[in-house]
Structures are given as C-alpha cells and as structure tokens.
C-alpha positions as a printed Julia matrix, in Angstrom:
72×3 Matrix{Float64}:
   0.0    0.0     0.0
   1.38   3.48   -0.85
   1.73   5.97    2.3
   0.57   8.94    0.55
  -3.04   9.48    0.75
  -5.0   11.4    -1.64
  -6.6   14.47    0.2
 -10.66  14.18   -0.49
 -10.48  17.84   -1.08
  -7.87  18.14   -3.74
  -8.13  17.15   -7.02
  -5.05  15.36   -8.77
  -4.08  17.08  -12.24
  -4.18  14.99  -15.32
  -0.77  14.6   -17.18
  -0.31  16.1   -20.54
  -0.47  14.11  -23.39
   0.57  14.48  -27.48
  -2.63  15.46  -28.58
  -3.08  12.7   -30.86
  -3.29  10.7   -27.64
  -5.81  13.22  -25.9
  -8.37  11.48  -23.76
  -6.37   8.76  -23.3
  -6.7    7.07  -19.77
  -5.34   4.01  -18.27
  -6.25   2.29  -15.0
  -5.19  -1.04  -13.47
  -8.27  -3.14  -12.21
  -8.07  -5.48   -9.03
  -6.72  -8.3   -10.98
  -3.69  -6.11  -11.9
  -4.9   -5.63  -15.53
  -4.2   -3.12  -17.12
  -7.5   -1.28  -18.9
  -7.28   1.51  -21.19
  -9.6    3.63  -23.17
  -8.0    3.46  -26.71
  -7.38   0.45  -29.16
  -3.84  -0.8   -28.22
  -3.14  -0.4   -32.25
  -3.93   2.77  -32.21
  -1.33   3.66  -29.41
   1.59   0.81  -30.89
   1.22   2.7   -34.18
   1.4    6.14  -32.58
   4.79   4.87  -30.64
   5.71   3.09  -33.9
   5.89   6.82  -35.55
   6.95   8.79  -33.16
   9.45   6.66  -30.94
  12.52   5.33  -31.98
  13.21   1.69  -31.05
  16.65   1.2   -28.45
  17.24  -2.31  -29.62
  16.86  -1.85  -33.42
  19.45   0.62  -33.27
  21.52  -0.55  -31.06
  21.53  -3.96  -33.26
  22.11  -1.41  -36.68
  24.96   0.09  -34.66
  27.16  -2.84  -34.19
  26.25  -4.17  -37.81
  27.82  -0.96  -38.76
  30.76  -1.42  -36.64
  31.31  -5.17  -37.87
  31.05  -3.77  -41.35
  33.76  -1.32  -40.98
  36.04  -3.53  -39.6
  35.92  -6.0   -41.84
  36.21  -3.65  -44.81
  39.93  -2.55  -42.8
C-alpha cells in the first residue's frame, strides 16, 4: 500500500499528453490488468511513428561497426 493518501479535497491534475493521444486514460483493475480507453493499435502505431526503437538501433549500430572492420 502506498503511504501517501490522496486528500478528499484536492483534485489530482491529469498529465499532458501528445494530442493525438488526448483522452487517453489508463487504470489497473483489481486483478492487476491493465484497462485503457483506446485500441492498443492505435497507441503501438502512434509509438511506432513517433518513438525510436533502443534495440533496433543498437543492433544497426554494431552491424555498422562489424562492417567497418571488416572492410579494414
């Protein structure tokens, strides 16, 4: 259980959000699922355009480097 406490008479701000993502919401119910108000394709292509994937470049990055050295 988390020691803070929300106060009853203060309301918590909502985040901001890219505002091709406004409304978006997501909650976790008591079976520690996670439920959100948008089509999970909807947000994996808005993450696929807009957010560049560590491990794919990471991966082009040392094909680069194997490249070079084996052009030397």
């Amino acid at each position: 259980m988390s020691k803070k406490a929300n106060k009853p008479g203060k309301k918590q701000a909502k985040p901001r959000v890219h505002r091709e993502l406004s409304g978006f919401e997501v909650s976790i119910n008591q079976f520690g699922e996670l439920q959100a108000n948008m089509k999970i394709e909807k947000i994996n292509k808005f993450l696929d355009e807009n957010v560049d994937d560590k491990k794919l470049l990471e991966k082009e990055e040392k094909e680069r480097l194997r490249t070079e050295k084996k052009k030397k």
